[in-house]
TIVO-2410 file (N, C-alpha, C; in nm, 3 decimals):
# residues 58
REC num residu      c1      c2      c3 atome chaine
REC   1      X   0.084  -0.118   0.000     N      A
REC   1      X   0.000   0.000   0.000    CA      A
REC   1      X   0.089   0.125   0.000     C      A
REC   2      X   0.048   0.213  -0.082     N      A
REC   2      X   0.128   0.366  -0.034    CA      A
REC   2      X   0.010   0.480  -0.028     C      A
REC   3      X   0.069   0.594  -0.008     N      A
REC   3      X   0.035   0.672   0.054    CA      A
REC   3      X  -0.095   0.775  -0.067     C      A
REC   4      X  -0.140   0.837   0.008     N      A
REC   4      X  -0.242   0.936  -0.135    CA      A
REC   4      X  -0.171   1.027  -0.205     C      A
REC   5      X  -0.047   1.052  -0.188     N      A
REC   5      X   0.075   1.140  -0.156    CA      A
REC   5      X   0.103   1.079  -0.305     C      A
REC   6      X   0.190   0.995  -0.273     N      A
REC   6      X   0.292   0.892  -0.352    CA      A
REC   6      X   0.204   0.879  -0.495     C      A
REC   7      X   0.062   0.824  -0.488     N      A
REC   7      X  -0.020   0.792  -0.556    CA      A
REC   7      X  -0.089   0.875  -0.657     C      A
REC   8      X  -0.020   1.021  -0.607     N      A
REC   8      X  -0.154   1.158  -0.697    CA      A
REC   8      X  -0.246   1.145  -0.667     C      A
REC   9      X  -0.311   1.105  -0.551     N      A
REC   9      X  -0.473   1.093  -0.539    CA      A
REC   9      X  -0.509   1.224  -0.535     C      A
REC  10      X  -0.651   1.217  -0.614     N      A
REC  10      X  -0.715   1.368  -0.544    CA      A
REC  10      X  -0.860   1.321  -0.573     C      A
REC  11      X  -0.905   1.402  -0.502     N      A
REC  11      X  -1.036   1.379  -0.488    CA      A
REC  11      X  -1.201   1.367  -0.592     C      A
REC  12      X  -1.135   1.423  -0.663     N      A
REC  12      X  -1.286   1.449  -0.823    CA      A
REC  12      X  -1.176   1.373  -0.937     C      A
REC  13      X  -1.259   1.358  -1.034     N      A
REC  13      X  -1.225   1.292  -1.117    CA      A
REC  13      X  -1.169   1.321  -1.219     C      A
REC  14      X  -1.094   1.261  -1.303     N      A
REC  14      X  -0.961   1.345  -1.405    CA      A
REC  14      X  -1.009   1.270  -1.521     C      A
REC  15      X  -1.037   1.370  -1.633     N      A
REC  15      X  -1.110   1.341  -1.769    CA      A
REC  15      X  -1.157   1.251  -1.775     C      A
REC  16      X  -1.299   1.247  -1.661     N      A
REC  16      X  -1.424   1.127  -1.637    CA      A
REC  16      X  -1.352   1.012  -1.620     C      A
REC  17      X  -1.258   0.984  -1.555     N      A
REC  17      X  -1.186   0.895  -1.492    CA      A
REC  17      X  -1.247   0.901  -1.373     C      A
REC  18      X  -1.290   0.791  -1.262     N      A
REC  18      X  -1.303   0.824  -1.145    CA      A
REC  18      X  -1.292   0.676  -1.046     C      A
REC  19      X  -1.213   0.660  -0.970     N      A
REC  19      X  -1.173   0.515  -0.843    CA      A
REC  19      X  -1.302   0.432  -0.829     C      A
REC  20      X  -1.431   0.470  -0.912     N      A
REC  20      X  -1.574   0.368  -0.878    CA      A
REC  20      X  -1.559   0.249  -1.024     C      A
REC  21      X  -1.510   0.294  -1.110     N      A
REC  21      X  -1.473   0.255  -1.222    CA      A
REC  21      X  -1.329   0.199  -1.251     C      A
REC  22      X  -1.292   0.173  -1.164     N      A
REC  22      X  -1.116   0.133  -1.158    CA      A
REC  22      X  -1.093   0.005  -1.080     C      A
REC  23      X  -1.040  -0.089  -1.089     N      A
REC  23      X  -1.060  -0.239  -1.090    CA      A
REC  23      X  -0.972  -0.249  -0.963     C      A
REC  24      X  -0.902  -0.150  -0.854     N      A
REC  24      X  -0.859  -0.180  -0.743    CA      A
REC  24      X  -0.932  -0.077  -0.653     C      A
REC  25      X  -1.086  -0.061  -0.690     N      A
REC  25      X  -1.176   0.062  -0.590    CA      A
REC  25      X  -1.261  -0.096  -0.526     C      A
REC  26      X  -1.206  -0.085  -0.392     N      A
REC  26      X  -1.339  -0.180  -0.324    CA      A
REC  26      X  -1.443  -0.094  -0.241     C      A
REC  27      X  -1.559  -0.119  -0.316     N      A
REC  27      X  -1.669  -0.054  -0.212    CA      A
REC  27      X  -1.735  -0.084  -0.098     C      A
REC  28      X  -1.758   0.042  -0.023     N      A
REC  28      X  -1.796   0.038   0.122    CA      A
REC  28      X  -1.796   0.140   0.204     C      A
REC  29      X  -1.837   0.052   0.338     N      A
REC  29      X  -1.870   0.246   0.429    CA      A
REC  29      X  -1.713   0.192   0.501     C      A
REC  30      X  -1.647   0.280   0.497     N      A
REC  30      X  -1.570   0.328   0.423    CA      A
REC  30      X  -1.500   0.247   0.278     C      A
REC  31      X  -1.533   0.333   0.166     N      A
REC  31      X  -1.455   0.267   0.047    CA      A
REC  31      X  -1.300   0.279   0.025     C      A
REC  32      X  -1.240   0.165   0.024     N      A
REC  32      X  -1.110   0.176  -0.028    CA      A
REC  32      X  -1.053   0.136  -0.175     C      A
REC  33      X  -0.902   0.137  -0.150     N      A
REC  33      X  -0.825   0.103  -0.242    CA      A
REC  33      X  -0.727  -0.040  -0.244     C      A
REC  34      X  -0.726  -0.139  -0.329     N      A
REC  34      X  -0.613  -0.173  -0.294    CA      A
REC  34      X  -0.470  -0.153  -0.294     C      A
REC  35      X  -0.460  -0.049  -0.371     N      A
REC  35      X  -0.346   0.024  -0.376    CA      A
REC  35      X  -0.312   0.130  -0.270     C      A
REC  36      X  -0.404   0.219  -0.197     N      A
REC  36      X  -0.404   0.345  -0.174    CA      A
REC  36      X  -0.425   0.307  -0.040     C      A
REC  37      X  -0.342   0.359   0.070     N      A
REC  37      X  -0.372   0.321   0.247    CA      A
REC  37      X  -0.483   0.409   0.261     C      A
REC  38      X  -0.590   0.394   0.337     N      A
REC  38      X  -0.690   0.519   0.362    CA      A
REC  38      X  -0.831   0.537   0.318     C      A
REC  39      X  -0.904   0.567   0.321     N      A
REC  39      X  -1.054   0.585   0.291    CA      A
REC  39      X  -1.007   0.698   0.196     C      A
REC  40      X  -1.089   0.653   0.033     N      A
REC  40      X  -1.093   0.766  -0.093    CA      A
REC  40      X  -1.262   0.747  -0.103     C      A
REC  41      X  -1.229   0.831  -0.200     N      A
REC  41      X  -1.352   0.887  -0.242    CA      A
REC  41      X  -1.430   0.783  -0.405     C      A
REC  42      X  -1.524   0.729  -0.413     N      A
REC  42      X  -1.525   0.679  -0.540    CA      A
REC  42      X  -1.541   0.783  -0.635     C      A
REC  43      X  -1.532   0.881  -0.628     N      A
REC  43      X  -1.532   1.008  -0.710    CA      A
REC  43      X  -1.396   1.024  -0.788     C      A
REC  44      X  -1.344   0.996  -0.645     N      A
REC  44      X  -1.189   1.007  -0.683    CA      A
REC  44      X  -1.068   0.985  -0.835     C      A
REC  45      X  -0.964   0.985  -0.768     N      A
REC  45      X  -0.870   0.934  -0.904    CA      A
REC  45      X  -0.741   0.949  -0.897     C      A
REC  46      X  -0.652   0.837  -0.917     N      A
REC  46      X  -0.518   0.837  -0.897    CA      A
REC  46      X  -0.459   0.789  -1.030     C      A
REC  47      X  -0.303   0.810  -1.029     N      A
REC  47      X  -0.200   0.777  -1.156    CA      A
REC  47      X  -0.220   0.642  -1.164     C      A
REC  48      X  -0.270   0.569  -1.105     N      A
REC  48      X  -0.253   0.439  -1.127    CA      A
REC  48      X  -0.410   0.377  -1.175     C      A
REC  49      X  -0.494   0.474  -1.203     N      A
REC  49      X  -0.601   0.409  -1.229    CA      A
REC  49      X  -0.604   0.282  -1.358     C      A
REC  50      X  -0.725   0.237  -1.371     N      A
REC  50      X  -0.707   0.103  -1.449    CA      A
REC  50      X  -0.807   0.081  -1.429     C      A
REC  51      X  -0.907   0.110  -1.571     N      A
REC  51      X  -1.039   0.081  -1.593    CA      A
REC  51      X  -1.080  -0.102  -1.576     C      A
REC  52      X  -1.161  -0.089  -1.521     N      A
REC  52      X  -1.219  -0.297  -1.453    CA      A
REC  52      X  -1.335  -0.284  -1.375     C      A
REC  53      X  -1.425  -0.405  -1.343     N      A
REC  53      X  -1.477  -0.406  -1.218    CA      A
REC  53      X  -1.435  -0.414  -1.102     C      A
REC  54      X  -1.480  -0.354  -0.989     N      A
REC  54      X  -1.430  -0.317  -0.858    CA      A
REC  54      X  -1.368  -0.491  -0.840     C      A
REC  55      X  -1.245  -0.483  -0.764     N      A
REC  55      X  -1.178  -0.504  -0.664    CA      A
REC  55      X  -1.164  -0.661  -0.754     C      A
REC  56      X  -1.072  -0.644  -0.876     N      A
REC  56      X  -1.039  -0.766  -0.966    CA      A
REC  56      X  -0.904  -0.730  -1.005     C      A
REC  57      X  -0.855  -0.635  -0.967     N      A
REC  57      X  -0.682  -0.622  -1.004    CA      A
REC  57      X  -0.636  -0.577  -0.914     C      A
REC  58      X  -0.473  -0.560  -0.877     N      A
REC  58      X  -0.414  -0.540  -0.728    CA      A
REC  58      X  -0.310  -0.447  -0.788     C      A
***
């Protein structure tokens, strides 16, 4: 896992890219990442995104 830092996370979504649509977003109260330490946002969006269904790539 690294950090939101390390990762470019930010919070809204980058050219309709967004962590609900990205194959390491697992959903939940609180939703995570398997990449990302921490509660994101499924809004969200990091450098490492990778279009999939939730929580099928690492």
């Amino acid at each position: 896992m690294m950090s939101k830092q390390a990762a470019a996370y930010q919070d809204q979504p980058n050219d309709g890219k967004r962590c609900s649509a990205c194959c390491m977003f697992v959903p939940g109260d609180p939703s995570h990442c398997t990449m990302i330490s921490g509660v994101i946002s499924s809004h969200g969006w990091c450098k490492f995104w990778e279009a999939g269904p939730n929580d099928t790539c690492s």
